[in-house]
C-alpha positions in Angstrom: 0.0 0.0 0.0 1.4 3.5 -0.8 1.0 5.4 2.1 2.0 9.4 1.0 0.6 11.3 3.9 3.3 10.9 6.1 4.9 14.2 7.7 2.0 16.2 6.9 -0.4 18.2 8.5 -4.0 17.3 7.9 -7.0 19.3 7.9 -10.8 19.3 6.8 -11.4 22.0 4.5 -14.0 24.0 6.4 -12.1 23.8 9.3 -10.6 27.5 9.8 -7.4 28.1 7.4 -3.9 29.3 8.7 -4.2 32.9 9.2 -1.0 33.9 7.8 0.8 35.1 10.7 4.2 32.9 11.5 4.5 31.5 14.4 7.9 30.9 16.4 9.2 27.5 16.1 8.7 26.1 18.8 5.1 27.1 18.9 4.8 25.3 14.9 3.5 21.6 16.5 0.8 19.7 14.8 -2.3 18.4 16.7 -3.5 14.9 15.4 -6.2 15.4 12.5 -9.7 14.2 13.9 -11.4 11.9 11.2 -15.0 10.2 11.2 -13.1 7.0 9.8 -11.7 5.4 12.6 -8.6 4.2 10.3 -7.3 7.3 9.2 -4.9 8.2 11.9 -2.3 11.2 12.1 -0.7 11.4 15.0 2.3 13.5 16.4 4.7 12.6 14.5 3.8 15.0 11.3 6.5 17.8 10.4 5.2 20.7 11.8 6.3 22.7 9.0 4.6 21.1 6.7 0.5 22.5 6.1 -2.0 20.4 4.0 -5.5 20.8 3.7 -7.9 17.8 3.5 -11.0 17.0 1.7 -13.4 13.7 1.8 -14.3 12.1 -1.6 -16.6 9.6 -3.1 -16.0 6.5 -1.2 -13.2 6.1 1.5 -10.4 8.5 0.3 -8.4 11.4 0.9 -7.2 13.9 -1.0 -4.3 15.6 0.6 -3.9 19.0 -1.4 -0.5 20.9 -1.1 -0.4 23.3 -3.8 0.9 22.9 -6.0 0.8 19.4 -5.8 -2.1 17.2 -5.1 -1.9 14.0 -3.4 -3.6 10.7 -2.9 -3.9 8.7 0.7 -5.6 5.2 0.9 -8.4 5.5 3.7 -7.0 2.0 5.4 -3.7 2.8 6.5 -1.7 0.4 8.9 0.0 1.6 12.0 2.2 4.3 11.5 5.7 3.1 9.8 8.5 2.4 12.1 9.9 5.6 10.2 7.0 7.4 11.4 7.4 6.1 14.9 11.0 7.0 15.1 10.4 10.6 14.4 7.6 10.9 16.5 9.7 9.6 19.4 12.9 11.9 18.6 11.0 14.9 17.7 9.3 14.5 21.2 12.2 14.0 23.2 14.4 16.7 21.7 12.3 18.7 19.5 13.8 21.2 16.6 17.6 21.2 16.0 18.5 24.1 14.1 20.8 21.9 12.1 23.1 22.5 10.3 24.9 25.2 12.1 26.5 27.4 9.7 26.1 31.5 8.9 26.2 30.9 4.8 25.9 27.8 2.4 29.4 28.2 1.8 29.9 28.1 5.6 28.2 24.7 5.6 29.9 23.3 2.3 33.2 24.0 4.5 31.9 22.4 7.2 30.6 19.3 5.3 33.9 18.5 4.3 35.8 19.0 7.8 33.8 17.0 9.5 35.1 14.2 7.6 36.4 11.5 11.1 36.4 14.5 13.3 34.3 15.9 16.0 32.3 18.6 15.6 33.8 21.0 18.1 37.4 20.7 16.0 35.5 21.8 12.8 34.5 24.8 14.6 38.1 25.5 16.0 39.0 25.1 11.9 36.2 27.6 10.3 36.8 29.6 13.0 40.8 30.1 11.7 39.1 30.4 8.4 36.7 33.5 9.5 39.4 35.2 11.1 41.5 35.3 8.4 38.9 36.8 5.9 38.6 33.8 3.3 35.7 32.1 4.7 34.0 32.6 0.6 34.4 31.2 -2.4 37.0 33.0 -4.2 39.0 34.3 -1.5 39.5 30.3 -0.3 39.7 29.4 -4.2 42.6 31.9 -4.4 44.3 30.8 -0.7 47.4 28.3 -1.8 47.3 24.8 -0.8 49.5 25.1 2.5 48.1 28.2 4.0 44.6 26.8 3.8 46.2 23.4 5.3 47.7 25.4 8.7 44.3 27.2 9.1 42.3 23.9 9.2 44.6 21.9 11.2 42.2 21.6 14.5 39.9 19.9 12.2 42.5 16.5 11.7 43.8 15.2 8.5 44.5 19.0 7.6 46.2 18.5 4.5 44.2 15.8 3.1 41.1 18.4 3.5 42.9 21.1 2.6 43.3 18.9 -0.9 39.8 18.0 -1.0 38.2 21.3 -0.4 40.5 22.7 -3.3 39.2 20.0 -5.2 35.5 21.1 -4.2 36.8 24.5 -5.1 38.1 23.9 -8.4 35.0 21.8 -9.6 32.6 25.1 -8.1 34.6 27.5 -10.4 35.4 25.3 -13.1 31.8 23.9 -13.8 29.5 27.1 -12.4 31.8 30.0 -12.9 32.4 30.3 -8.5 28.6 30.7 -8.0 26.8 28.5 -5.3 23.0 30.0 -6.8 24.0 28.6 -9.9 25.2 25.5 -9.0 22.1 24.7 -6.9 20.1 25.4 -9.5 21.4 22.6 -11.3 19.2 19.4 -11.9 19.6 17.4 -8.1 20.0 13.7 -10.0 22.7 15.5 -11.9 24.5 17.8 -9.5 24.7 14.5 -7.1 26.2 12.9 -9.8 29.1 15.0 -10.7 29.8 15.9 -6.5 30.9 12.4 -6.4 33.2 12.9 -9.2 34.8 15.2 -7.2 37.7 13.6 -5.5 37.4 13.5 -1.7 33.7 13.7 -2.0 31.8 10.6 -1.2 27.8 10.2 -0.8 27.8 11.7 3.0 29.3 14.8 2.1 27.5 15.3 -1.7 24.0 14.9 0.2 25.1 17.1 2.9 26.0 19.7 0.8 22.9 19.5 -1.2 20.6 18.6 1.5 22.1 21.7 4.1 23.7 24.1 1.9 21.6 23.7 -1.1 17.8 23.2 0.3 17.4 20.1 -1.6 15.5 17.2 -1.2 18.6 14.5 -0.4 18.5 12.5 2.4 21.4 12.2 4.3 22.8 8.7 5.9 25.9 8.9 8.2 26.8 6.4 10.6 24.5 7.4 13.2 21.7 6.5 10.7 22.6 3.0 9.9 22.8 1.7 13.7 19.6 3.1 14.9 18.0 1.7 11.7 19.8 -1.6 11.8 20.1 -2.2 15.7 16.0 -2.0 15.7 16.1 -4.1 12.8 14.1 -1.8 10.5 17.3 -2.0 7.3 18.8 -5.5 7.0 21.8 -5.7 8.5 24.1 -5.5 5.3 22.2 -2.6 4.0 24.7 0.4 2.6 24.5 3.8 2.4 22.6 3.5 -0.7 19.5 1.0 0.8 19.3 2.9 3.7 19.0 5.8 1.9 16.4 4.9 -0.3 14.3 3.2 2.4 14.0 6.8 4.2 13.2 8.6 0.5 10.3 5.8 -0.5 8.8 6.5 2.8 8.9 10.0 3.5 7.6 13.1 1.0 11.1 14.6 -1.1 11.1 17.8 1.4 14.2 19.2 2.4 13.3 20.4 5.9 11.5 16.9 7.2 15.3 15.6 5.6 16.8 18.3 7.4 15.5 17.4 10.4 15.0 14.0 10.6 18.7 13.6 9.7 19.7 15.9 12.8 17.8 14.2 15.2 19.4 11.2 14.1 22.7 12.6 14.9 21.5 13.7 18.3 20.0 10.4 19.5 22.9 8.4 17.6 25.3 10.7 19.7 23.7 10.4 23.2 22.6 6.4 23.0 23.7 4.6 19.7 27.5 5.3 20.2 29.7 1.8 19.1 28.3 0.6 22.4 24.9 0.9 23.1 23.4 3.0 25.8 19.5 1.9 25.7 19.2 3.3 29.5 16.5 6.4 28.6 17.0 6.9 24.7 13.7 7.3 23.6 13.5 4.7 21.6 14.1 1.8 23.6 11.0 0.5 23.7 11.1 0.0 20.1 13.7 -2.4 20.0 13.3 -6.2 19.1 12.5 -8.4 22.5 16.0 -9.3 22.6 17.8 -6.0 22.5 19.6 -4.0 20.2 20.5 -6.8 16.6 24.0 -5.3 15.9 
């Protein structure tokens, strides 16, 4: 069954719309939609960004409109997806991230590629070096030589293999969309993907991050965080790669980059606190959705 209403919010059409005023974040949460049909559920765990109105039709369907797209939702849905579950549960316990912190794509773009085996606090320490010295942008660290850049990222780790990637980054940026980041994100997603991981140094991790947190596009992101929670509560097989993991989460979900954005961070942030290389179950919030004997990997 294709079940498309996931992350959305639900709501009859003569119900009251949205005024237009924005709310602050924290004050964006969804109430369940209340439906006659005792099958249609939509609980908490809809991305509270996300608005949809709802109409009844002929028969036992939905029509979930978000314009400009329309979309279809079977009437008999089964319990929410363990997908579904496993944002409710993380958006509950730790709400909105923020994530990715960064002042400017290119900020985040940098950051994607320091990050690379090291913790996030060095990366800081690095684009910190990089602010201070004026050639946090495009052209300014396109023009930096080789070693220079090398000594200002060095708290990040593996400083002059990065310092060779990001000039690799840079190159391709300048080369292939004349320096400009609008441009480049306006490029086709399948195809900009595609020629990131040509780029040497940049692997699948670091292309969807860049797209997903720099560009606003609809690319989920998979880091290692991702793959234990999913394959400790046996919900990927245990051989799944980056690839089957990732299309399990984009099958499921709808192709928007904020429920990616911040489904991914709060991933990180429950992968960080419990679902380390050893397991700490004790009050992560999704213990209770483990198999009956514990965590499979």
């Amino acid at each position: 069954m294709r079940i498309v209403s996931a992350f959305v919010t639900l709501r009859h059409e003569d119900h009251h719309h949205h005024d237009g005023a924005r709310r602050p974040r924290s004050e964006q949460r969804v109430r369940p939609a209340r439906c006659s049909v005792d099958c249609l559920r939509t609980p908490n765990w809809i991305y509270p960004k996300i608005a949809y109105n709802i109409r009844p039709c002929r028969g036992q369907r939905f029509v979930a409109t978000r314009k400009p797209a329309v979309t279809s939702v079977d009437c008999h849905l089964p319990r929410p997806s363990p997908l579904a579950q496993l944002y409710d549960r993380l958006y509950t316990a730790y709400g909105p991230q923020e994530w990715w912190p960064g002042e400017t794509p290119f900020e985040v773009i940098v950051g994607a590629v320091l990050t690379q085996n090291s913790a996030w606090r060095n990366v800081e320490h690095a684009i910190e070096n990089l602010r201070s010295g004026g050639v946090l942008s495009p052209r300014a660290l396109h023009q930096l030589p080789q070693p220079e850049l090398a000594e200002l990222i060095r708290p990040s780790g593996y400083f002059r293999l990065k310092a060779r990637r990001l000039k690799n980054l840079l190159d391709f940026l300048f080369t292939r969309y004349r320096g400009s980041l609008e441009r480049m994100f306006a490029a086709d997603l399948p195809t900009l993907r595609a020629e990131l991981l040509e780029v040497n140094g940049v692997g699948p991790e670091t292309a969807d991050s860049i797209l997903l947190y720099a560009g606003n596009l609809p690319t989920f992101v998979v880091d290692t965080y991702t793959q234990r929670v999913l394959k400790r509560h046996g919900w990927v097989d245990r051989a799944a790669d980056y690839h089957a993991v990732k299309r399990r989460f984009e099958s499921e979900l709808p192709a928007d980059a904020a429920l990616y954005n911040e489904f991914h961070a709060l991933l990180v942030r429950v992968g960080n606190r419990h679902c380390r290389k050893t397991p700490d179950c004790e009050h992560c919030p999704l213990a209770d959705l483990l198999p009956p004997g514990g965590p499979l990997v």
